[in-house]
C-alpha positions in Angstrom: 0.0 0.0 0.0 1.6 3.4 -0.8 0.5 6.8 0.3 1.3 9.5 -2.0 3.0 12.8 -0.8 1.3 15.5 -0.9 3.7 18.0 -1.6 2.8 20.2 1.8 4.8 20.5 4.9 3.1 19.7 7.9 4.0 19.7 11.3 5.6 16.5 11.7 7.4 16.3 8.8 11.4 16.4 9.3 13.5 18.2 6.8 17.0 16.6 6.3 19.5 18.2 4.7 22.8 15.8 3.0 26.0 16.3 0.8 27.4 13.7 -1.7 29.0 10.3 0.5 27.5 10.7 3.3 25.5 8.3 5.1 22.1 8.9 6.6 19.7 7.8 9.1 15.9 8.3 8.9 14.3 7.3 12.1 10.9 5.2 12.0 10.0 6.9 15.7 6.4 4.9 15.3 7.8 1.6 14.9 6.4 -1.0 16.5 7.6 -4.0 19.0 9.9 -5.3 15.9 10.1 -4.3 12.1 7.8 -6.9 10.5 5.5 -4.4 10.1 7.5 -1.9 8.7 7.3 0.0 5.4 9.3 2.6 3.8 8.2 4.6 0.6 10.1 7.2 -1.2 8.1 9.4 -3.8 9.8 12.3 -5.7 8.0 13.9 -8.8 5.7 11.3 -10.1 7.4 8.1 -9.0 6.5 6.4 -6.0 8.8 3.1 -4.8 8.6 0.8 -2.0 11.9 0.4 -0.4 11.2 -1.4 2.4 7.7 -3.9 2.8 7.1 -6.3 5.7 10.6 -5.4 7.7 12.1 -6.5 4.3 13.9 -4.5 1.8 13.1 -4.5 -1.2 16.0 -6.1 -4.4 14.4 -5.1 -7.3 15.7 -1.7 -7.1 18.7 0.2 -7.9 19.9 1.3 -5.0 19.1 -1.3 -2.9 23.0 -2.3 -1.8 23.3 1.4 -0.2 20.1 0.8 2.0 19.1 -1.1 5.4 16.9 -1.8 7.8 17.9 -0.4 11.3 17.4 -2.6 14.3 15.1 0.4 15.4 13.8 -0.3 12.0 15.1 3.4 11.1 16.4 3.7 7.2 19.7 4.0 6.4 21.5 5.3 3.5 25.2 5.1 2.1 26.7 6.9 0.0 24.2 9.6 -0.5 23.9 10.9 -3.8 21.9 13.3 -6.0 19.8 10.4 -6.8 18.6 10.1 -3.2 17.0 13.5 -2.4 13.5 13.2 -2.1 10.5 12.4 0.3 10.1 9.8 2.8 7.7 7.7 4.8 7.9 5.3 7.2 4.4 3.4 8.0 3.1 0.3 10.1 0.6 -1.7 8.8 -0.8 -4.9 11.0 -3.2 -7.1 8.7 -2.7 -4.3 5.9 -4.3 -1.5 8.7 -2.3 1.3 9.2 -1.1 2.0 12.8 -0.4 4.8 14.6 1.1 8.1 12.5 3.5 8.4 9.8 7.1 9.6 10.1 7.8 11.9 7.2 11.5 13.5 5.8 12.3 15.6 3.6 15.7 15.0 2.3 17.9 18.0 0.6 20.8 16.9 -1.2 23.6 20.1 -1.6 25.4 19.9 -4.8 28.3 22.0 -5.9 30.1 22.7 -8.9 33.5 25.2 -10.2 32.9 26.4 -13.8 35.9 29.2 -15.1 35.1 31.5 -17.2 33.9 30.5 -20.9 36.7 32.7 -22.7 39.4 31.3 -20.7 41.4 28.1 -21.7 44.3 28.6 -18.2 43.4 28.6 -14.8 45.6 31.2 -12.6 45.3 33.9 -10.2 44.0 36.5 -12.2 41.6 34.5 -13.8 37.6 34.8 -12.9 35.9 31.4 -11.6 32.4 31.1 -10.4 31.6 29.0 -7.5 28.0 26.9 -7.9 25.6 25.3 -4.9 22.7 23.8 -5.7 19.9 22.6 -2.9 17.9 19.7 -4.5 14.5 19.7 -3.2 11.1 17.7 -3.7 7.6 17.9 -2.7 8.1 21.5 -1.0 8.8 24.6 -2.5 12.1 26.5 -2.4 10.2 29.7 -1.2 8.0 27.3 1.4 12.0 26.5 2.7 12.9 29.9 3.0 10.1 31.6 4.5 8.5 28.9 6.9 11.4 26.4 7.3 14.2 29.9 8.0 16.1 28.1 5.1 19.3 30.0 3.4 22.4 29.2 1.2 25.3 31.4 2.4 29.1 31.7 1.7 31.8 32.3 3.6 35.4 32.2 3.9 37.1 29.6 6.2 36.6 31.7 9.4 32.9 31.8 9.3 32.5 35.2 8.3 29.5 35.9 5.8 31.3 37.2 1.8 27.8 38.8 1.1 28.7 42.0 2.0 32.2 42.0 0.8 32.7 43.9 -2.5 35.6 41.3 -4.0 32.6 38.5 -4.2 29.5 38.8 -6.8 27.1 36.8 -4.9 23.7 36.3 -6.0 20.6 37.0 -4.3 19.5 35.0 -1.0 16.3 33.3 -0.7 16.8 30.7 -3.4 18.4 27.2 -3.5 20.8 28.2 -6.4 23.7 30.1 -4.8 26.6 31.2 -7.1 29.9 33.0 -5.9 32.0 34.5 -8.8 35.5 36.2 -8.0 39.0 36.9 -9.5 41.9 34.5 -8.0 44.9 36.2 -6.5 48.4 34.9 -5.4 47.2 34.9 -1.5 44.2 32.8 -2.4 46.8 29.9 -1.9 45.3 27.2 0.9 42.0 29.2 0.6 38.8 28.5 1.0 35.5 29.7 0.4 32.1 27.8 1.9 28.5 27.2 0.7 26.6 26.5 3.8 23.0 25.4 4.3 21.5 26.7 6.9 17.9 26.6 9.2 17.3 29.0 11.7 21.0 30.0 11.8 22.4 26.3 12.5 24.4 25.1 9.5 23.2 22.0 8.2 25.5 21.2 5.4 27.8 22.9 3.4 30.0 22.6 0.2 33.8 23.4 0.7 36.0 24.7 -2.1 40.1 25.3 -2.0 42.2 26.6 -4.5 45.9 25.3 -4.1 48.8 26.1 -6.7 51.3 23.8 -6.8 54.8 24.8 -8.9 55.2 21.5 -10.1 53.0 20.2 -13.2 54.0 16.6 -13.1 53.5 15.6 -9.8 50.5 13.7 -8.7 47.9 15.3 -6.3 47.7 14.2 -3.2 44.2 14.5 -1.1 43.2 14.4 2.8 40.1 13.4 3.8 39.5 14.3 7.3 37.3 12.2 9.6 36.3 13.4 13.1 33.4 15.5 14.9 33.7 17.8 11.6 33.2 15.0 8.6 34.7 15.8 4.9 33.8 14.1 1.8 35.9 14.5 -1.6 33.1 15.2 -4.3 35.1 16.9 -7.0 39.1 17.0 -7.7 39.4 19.7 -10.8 42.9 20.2 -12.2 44.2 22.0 -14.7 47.8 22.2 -15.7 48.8 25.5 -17.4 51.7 24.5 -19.8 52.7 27.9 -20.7 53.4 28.8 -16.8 54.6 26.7 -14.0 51.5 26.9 -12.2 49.0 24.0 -11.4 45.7 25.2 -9.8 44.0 22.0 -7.5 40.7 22.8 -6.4 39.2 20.7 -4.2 35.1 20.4 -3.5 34.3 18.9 -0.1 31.3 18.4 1.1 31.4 19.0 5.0 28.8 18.3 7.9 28.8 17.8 11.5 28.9 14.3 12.2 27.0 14.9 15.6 28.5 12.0 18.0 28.5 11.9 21.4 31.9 10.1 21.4 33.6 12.2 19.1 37.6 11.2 18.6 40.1 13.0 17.6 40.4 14.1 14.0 42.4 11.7 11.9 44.2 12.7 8.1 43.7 9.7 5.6 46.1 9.8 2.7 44.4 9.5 -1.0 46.4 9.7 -4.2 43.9 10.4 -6.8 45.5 10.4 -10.9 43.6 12.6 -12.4 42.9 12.0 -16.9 
């Protein structure tokens, strides 16, 4: 039995917000004494699937390796990608009678992108880039996000502080889910980084991470470090160009960053990744 989503908030209805590789739990806070009677359903646009029936998930679709059945029978996800934002419902039905009251998410997925300039074929300080974020939503509104939910897409540097005031960045409007940042690169922007976070109410949710680094030697391989701690990084995107007529290589690295949330947080830990890059 599926319930189709209405494409309303309501009051109970959970809005989760997700970069690319993470993994992420839905709770099913009306389960019952054990899972058996437990069914997920995820709708987005038109299509309507049953991922989880009877407290067993379902193989004949194409995701089914990243999901599971929680032993609180909550849903979890791997590897989040684009492909995963959507809506979410978690039912019990005993003798094909629905029990109790739905629990309903939302989930956001945060994309971003680095796109130079069309007219330029090098990458190097001097050069103009623009910086993209893109918040994938279903079943609400972007404007129902902003106004009701206190929704916003901001950037800022690596100390926190909000670029929408500062005259260096071209920002474009707030209250939208398309954010772009577009600047000039100078020598000092070596190391630095610029943010796209998501935020509700004020708390950051998500955010995008992007760092240009210039390295003054063409041939050697990039390295990456992912960092895993109480501040969790995810590699999306490794863009490199190699400028043949200079002896400058510009690296820019998109990470996707959230909080990871534990209680028993450890201390950060640097995982070395060489990545060859085509």
């Amino acid at each position: 039995m599926l319930e189709e989503n209405s494409g309303t908030t309501g009051v109970d209805d959970t809005h989760k917000f997700c970069s690319s590789g993470e993994n992420v739990r839905l709770p099913c806070n009306n389960a019952l004494s054990d899972c058996t009677s437990t069914t997920w359903i995820y709708s987005r646009r038109s299509e309507t699937v049953e991922l989880i029936a009877g407290g067993e998930k379902k193989n004949d679709i194409e995701r089914h390796e990243r999901l599971s059945l929680g032993p609180d029978c909550s849903l979890n996800i791997k590897k989040i990608t684009k492909e995963d934002y959507g809506f979410y419902i978690c039912n019990q039905y005993v003798n094909e009678q629905l029990q109790g009251t739905d629990a309903r998410f939302y989930l956001h997925f945060l994309h971003g992108q680095f796109f130079p300039s069309s007219t330029q074929s090098k990458i190097r300080p001097g050069s103009s880039v623009t910086l993209f974020c893109h918040l994938y939503i279903d079943g609400v509104s972007c404007d129902t996000l902003v106004r009701a939910d206190g929704v916003q897409l901001i950037w800022v540097n690596q100390a926190g502080a909000n670029l929408q005031a500062d005259s260096r960045y071209q920002i474009s409007p707030p209250g939208q889910c398309i954010s772009t940042l577009t600047t000039t690169l100078l020598d000092e922007d070596h190391n630095r980084e610029w943010r796209c976070q998501v935020t509700q109410r004020n708390e950051v949710k998500t955010s995008a991470a992007y760092i240009v680094r210039y390295s003054a030697d063409s041939t050697s391989e990039p390295v990456v470090f992912m960092t895993a701690g109480p501040l969790f990084r995810v590699i999306v995107i490794i863009f490199e160009i190699a400028v043949f007529a200079a002896p400058t290589v510009i690296l820019l690295q998109i990470i996707c960053s959230r909080r990871a949330g534990r209680k028993n947080s450890h201390h950060p830990k640097e995982i070395e990744m060489s990545t060859v890059l085509q």
